[in-house]
C-alpha positions as a Markdown table, in Angstrom:
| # | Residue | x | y | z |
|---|---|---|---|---|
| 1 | Unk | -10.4 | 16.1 | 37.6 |
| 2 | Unk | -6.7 | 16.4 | 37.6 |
| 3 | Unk | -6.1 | 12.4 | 38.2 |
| 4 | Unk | -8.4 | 11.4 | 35.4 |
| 5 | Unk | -6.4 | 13.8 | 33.1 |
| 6 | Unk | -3.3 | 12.3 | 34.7 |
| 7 | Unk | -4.5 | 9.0 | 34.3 |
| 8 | Unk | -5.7 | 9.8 | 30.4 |
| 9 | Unk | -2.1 | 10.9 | 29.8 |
| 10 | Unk | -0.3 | 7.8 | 31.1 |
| 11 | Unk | -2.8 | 5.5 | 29.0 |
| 12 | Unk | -1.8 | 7.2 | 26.2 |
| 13 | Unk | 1.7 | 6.9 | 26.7 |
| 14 | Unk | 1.6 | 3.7 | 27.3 |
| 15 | Unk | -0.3 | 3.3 | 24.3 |
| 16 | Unk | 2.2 | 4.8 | 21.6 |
| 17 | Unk | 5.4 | 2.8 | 23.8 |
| 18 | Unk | 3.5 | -0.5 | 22.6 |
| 19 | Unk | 3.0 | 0.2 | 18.9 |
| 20 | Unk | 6.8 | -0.2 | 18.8 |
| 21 | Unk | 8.6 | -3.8 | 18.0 |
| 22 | Unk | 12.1 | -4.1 | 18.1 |
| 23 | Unk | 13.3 | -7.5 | 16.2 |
| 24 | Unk | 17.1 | -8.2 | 15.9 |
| 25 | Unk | 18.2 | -10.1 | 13.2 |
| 26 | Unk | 21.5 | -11.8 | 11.9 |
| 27 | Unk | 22.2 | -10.0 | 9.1 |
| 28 | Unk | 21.0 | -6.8 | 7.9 |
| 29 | Unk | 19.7 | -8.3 | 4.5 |
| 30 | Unk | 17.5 | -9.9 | 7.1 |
| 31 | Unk | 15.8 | -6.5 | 8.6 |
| 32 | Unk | 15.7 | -5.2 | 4.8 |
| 33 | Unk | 13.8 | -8.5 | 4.1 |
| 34 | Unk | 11.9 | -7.5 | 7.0 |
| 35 | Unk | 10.8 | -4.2 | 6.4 |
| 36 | Unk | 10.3 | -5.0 | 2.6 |
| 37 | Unk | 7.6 | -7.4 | 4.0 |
| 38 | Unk | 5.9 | -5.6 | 6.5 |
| 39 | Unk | 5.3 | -2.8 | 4.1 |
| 40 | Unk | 4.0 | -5.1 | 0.9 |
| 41 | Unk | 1.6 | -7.0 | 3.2 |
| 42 | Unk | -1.4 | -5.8 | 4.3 |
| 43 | Unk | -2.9 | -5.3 | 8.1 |
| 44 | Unk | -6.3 | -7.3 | 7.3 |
| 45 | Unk | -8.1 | -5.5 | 10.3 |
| 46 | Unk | -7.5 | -2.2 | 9.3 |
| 47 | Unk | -7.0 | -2.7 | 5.4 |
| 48 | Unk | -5.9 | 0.0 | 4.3 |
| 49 | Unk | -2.9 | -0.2 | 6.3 |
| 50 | Unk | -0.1 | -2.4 | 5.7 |
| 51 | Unk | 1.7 | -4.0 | 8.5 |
| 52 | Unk | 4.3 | -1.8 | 9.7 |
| 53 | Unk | 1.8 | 1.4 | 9.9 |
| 54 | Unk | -0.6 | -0.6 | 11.6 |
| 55 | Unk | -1.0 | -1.3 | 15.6 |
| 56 | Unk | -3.5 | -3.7 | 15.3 |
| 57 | Unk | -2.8 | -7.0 | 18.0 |
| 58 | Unk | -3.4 | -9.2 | 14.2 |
| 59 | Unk | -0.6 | -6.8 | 12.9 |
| 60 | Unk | 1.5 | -7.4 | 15.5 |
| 61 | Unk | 0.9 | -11.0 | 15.3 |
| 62 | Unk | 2.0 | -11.0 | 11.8 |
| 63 | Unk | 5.2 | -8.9 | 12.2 |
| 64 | Unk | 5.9 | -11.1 | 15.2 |
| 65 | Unk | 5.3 | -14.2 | 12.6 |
| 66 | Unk | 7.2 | -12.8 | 9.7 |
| 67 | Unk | 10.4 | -11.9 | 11.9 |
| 68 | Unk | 10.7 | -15.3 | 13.2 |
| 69 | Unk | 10.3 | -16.7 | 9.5 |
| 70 | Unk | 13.3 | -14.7 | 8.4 |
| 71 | Unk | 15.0 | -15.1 | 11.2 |
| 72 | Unk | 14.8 | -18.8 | 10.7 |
| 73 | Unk | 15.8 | -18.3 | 7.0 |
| 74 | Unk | 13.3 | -18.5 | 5.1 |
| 75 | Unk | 12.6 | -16.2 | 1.7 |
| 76 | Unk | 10.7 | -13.8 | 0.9 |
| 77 | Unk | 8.7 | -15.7 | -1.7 |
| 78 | Unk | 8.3 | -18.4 | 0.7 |
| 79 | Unk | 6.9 | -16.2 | 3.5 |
| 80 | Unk | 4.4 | -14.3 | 1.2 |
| 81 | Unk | 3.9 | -17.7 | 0.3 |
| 82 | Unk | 3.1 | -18.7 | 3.7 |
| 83 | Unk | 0.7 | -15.5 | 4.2 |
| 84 | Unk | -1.0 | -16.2 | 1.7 |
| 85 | Unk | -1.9 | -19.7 | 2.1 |
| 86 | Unk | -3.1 | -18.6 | 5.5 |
| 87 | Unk | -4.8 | -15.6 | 4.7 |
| 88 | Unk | -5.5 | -15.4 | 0.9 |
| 89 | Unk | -4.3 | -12.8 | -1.7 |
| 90 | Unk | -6.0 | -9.8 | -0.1 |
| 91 | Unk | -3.4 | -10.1 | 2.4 |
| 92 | Unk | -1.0 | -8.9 | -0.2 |
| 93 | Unk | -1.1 | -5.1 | -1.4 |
| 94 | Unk | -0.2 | -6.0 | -5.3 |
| 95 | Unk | -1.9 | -9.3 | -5.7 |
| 96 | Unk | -1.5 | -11.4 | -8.5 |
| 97 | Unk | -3.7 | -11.1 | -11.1 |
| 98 | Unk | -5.4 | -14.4 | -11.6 |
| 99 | Unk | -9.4 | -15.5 | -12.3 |
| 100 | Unk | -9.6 | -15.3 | -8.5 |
| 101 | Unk | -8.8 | -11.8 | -8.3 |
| 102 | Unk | -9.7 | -10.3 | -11.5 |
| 103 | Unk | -12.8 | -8.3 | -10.1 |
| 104 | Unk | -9.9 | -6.8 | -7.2 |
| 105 | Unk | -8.2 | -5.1 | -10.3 |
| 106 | Unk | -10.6 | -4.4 | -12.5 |
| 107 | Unk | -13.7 | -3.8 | -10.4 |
| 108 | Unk | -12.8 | -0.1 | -10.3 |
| 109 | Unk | -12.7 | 0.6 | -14.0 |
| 110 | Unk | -15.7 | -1.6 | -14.7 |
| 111 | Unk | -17.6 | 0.5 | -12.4 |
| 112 | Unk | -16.2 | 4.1 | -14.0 |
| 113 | Unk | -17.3 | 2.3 | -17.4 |
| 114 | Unk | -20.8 | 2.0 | -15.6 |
| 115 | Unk | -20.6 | 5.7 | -14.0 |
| 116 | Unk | -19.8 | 7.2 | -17.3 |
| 117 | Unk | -22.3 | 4.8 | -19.2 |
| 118 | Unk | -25.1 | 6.1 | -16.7 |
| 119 | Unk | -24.0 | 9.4 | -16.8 |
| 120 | Unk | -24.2 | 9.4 | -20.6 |
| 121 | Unk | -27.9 | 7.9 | -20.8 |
| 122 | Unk | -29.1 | 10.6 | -18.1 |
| 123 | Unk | -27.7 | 13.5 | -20.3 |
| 124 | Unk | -29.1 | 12.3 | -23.5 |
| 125 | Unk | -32.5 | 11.4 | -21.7 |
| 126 | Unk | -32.6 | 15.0 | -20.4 |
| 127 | Unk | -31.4 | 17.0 | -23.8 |
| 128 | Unk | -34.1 | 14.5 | -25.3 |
| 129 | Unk | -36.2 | 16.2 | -22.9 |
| 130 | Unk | -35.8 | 19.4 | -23.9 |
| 131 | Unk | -36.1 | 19.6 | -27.4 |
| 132 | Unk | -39.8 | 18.0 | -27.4 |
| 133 | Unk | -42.5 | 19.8 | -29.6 |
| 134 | Unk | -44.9 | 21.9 | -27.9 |
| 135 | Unk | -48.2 | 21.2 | -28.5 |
| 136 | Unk | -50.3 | 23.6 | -31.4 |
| 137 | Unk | -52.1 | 25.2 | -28.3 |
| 138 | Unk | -49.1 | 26.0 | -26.4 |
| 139 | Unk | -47.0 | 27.3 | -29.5 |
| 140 | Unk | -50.3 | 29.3 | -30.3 |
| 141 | Unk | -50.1 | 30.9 | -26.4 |
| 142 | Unk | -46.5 | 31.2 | -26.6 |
| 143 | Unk | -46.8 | 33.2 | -30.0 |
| 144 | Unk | -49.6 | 35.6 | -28.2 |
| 145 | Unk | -47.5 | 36.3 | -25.3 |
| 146 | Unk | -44.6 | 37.2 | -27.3 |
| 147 | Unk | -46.6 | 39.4 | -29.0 |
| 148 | Unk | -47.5 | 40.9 | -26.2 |
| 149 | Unk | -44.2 | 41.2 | -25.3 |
| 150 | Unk | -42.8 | 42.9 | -27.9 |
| 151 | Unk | -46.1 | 45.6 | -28.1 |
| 152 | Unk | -44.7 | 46.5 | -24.8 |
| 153 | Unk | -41.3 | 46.8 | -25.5 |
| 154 | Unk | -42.2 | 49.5 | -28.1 |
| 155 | Unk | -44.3 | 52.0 | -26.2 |
């Protein structure tokens, strides 16, 4: 039992000492170019994540691939530019807005628009409901039992 919890320990450190890249650069403009990049573009396996939170093998693949591209000169624009020839807009985390990606920004209000239209119809529906006319029988039972109600009351 002890070895397997051994073993279960040394996996795990193993694990956190490879989430770590080190990349050396020329200038430090470079490693700010870097970071800014890493942090605007987005892991595509985990999505949520952007690249330098994320210790996916694709994410490390891309850092690897964006730290040679600086390193090699190039801009900013031009490796965004790069990514996103490869990989489309969703690799970016503020995409352009454009008829490609108009339902990425405003899908979310669209579908609050929808929630609150729903919700809207559903409350009128049921208030509509509610305020229905009872039927000359009924109102005639109803008016007997409160009757009888009220007798009641003033014994």
């Amino acid at each position: 039992m002890r070895t397997i919890l051994v073993l279960l320990t040394l996996v795990g450190v193993q694990t956190v000492n490879a989430a770590v890249d080190v990349y050396e650069f020329k200038t430090t403009e470079q490693a700010e170019h870097y970071q800014q990049l890493v942090e605007e573009l987005r892991c595509l396996v985990c999505q949520n994540q952007n690249l330098a939170d994320s210790n996916s093998g694709l994410a490390q693949d891309l850092r690897h691939e964006v730290a040679t591209q600086i390193s090699n000169g190039a801009s900013e624009k031009q490796v965004v530019d790069f990514m996103v020839a490869r990989y489309g807009d969703f690799v970016r985390y503020k995409p352009p807005v454009k008829s490609t990606t108009l339902l990425l920004w405003f899908g979310p209000f669209l579908m609050l628009l929808i929630a609150v239209w729903g919700g809207l119809i559903f409350v009128r529906r049921r208030s509509n409901s509610a305020q229905r006319v009872l039927s000359p029988s009924t109102q005639a039972q109803l008016s007997h039992l409160l009757q009888d109600n009220d007798r009641d009351n003033t014994k």
